[in-house]
N, C-alpha and C positions, 0 to 999 in steps of 0.2 A: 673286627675281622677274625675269623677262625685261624688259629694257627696249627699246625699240621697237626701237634700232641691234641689236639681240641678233633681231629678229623680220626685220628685213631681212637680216639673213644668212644666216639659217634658207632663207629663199624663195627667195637667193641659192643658195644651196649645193643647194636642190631643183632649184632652175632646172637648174644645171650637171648632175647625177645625172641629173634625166630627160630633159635633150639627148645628154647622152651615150649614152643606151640608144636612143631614139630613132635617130639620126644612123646608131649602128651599127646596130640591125637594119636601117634603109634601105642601108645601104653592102652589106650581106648581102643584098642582095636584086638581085642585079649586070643583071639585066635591065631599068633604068629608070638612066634617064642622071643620073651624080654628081652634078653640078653642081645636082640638086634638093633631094639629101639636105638640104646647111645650112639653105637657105632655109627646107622643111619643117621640120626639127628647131627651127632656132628661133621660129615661128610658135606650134609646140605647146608650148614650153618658155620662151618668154620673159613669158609672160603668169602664168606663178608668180611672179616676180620682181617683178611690176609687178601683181598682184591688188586690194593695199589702198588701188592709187590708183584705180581701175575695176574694179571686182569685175566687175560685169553685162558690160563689154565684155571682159575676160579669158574668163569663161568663153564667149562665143558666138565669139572668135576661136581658143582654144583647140579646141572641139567641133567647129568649122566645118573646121579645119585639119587634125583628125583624120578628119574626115570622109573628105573631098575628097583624103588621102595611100591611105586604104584603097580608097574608090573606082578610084580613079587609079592602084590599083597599085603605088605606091611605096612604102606601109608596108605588110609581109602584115597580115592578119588576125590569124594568130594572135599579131603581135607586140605587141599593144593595152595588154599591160600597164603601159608606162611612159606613155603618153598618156592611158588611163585613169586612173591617179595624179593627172595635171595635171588633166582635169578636175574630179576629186575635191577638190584643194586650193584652184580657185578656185569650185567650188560650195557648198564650206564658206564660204569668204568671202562667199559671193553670201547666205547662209542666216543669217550673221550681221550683214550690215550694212545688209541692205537689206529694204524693208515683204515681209511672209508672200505676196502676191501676187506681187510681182515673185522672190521665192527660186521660190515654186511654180513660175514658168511656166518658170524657168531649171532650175527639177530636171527638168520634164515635156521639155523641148526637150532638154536634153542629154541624157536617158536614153532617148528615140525617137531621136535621130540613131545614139546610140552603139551603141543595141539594132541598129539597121538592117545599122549596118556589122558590128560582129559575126559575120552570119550571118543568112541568113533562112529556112534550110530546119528540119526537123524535130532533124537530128542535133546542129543547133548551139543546139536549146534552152534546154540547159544553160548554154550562157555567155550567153543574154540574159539568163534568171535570176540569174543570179548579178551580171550588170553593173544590175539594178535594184535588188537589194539591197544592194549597196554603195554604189551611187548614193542609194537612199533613207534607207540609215543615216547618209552622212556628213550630207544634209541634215536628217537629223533630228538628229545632235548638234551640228550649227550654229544650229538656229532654235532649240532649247534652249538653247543659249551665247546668243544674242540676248534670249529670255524673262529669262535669272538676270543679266542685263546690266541688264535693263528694272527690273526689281524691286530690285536694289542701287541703281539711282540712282533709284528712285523713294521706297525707305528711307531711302537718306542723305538727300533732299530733305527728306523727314517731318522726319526728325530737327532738319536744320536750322532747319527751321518752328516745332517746339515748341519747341529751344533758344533761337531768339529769342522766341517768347511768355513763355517762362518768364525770359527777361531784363526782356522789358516790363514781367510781374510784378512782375520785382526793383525794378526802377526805379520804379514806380507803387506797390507798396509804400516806397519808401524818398521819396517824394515826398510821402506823407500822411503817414506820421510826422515828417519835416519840417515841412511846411505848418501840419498841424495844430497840432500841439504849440505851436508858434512863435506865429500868427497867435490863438489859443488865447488865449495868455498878455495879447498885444496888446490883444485884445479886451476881455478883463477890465479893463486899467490905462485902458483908452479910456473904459470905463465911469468908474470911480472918477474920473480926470480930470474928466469931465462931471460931475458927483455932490457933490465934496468943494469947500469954500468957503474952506479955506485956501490959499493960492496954493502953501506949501510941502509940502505932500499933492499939489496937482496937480504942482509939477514934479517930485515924486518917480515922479509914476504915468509921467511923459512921460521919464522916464529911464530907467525901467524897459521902457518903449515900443522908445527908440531902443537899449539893451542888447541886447534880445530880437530887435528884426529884425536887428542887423550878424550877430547870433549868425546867425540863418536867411540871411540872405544866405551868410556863409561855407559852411555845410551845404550851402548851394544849391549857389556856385560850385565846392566840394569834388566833389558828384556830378555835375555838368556837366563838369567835366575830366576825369571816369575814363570817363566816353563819349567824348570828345573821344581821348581816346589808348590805344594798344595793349594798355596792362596799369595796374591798380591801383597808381597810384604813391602816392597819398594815404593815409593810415593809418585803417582805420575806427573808427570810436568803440566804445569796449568798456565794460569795471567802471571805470575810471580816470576816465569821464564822467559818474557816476552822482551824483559830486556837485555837478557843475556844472545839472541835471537839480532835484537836491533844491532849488536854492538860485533859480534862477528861478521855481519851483512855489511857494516862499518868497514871494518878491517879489510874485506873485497873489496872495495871501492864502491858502495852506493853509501851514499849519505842518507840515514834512517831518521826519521822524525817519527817519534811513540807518543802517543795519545790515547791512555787507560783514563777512561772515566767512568765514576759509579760505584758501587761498592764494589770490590776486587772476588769477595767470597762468590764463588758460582760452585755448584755440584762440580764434583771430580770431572764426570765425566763431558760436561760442558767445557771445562775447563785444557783438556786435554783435545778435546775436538779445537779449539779456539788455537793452541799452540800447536796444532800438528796446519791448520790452514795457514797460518802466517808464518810459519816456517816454509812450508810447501809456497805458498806467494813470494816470501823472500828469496827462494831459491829460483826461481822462474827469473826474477828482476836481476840476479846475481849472474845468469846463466845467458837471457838476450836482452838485457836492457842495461846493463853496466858498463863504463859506468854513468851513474845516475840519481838522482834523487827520489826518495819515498818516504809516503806517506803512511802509517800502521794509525788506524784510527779505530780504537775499540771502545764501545759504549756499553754497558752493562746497566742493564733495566728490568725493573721487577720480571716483567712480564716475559724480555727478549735479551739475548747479549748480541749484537749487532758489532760486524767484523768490517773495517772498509780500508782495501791496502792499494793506494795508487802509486802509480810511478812518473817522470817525465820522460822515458828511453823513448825508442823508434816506435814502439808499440810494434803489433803483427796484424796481416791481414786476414791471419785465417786459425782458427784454435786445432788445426789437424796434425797430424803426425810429424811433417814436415817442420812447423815451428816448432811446438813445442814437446819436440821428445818424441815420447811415447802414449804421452796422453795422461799418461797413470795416474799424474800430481795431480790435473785438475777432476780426472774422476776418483780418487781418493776422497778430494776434497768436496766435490758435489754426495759421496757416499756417507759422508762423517754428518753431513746437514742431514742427506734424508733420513738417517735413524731418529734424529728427533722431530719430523717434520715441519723444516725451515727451509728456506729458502734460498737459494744462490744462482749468481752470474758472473757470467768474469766474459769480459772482453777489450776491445778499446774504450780509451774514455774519454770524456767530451770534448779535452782541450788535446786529445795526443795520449800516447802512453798505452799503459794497461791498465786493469779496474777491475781488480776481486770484489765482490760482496757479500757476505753470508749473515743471517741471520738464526741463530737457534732459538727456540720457544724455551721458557724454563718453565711453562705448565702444561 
């Protein structure tokens, strides 16, 4: 890929090539006094060199100074070919760096000047033709370079845009399985504290109170520092947390039965998918089915890690707004499968109760 010191050489090395052709057909042309050749040749040739810092002023000094050498007699006519170049390379740049208006008026001007000098009678028709269509193609494959210009960084923009939604996603899902879950459990031992009349029931429920938020404090400040800093330095919670998971659920009053079978290693993020749905199901069963018994049955298989979390509560008749919440948990949890495309359900289950399922692919 050219890098810009690589693109000022380029214009360098044009500069030189078409002062030289220049310079010499005026030196060939012995009837127009020396000492105008340089001046001229570099008027038409230094504005290659210097395009990308003034494109629009390049070309009208280059056009202007080709002009005014043919006029004047000091460049012939038919020598046009190295000045015609220069205009072409800084009408290109005119075409790609500046609004469709201002390239147009710079195509239409430098190709009436250059047509003019050219020739104006019938024999020289040919070369005005042929100076508008090369005039008109180079600007037409500059303001195309400018269009595929326009469109990549309006792509990458996009892109940008959805990659951070799909962050905020990440983060605002990983902020409810948090919150919830956590606050969830709180709730419940808040209840029983209010409720139970022996002091040592309440301070057990006020233990479990203050266990439950360090625990969410930590989660919290865990995901507040992986935004805070460049890359995931923190380790995310996977199979290895699933008992820590059963045994607060414990503590609310569902009796959790865990059943990790298979090798426990899964990818990170299988693994975090796995702990954030059985968190999110044990908080559902903590929330309308407590208390109560459950079932955490996780099987890990080359191919699939398969999730299956029952309950025995009242079960619900309906997965809408009204039971359970807001919804958010179970479309969390239906969002987390489909990034890997697997599979899930959650509704009543055969004998009564509730019945998550998820399946993620590990290939």
């Amino acid at each position: 890929m050219l890098t810009r010191l690589h693109l000022y050489l380029v214009d360098f090395t044009a500069m030189l090539v078409i002062g030289a052709l220049v310079g010499y057909a005026m030196v060939e042309n012995q009837d127009k006094p020396w000492w105008l050749v340089g001046p001229a040749a570099e008027l038409i040739a230094l504005p290659v060199a210097l395009r990308r810092f003034r494109p629009m002023t390049a070309l009208v000094v280059t056009t202007v100074t080709t002009a005014a050498a043919v006029v004047g007699e000091v460049l012939p006519a038919e020598a046009l070919g190295a000045p015609l170049a220069a205009v072409c390379f800084t009408l290109y740049t005119v075409a790609v760096e500046r609004p469709k208006s201002w390239s147009l008026a710079g195509f239409a001007g430098a190709t009436a000047v250059v047509s003019a000098v050219s020739g104006g009678d019938q024999e020289n028709g040919l070369v005005v033709l042929v100076v508008i269509v090369v005039l008109g193609a180079v600007w037409a494959i500059g303001y195309t370079t400018q269009l595929r210009r326009s469109f990549l960084e309006r792509e990458t923009a996009q892109r940008s845009e959805q990659a951070l939604a799909d962050e905020r996603l990440r983060i605002a899902r990983e902020l409810h399985d948090v919150v919830a879950h956590n606050l969830s459990l709180i709730a419940v031992q808040a209840a029983n504290a209010a409720h139970v009349r022996s002091p040592g029931h309440a301070y057990q429920a006020l233990d479990v109170i203050s266990e439950t938020s360090r625990a969410a404090l930590t989660e919290m400040r865990g995901l507040l520092g992986v935004l805070r800093s460049d890359a995931d330095l923190t380790p995310s919670p996977g199979l290895d947390g699933l008992p820590g998971l059963a045994d607060r659920a414990s503590l609310a009053g569902v009796r959790v039965s865990l059943d990790v079978r298979g090798e426990p290693t899964v990818p990170d993020g299988i693994g975090l998918s796995v702990y954030r749905i059985v968190q999110e199901a044990l908080t559902n069963v903590v929330k309308h089915a407590a208390p109560a018994s459950c079932t955490v049955a996780v099987d890990v298989r080359p191919e699939a890690v398969r999730v299956e979390v029952t309950d025995d509560g009242p079960g619900v008749k309906d997965l809408g707004v009204n039971d359970l919440g807001t919804g958010h948990g179970l479309a969390g949890m239906r969002e987390r499968v489909a990034v890997y495309g697997g599979t899930f359900s959650a509704g009543p289950g055969p004998d009564g109760g509730f019945r998550v399922v998820a399946e993620l692919p590990q290939r």
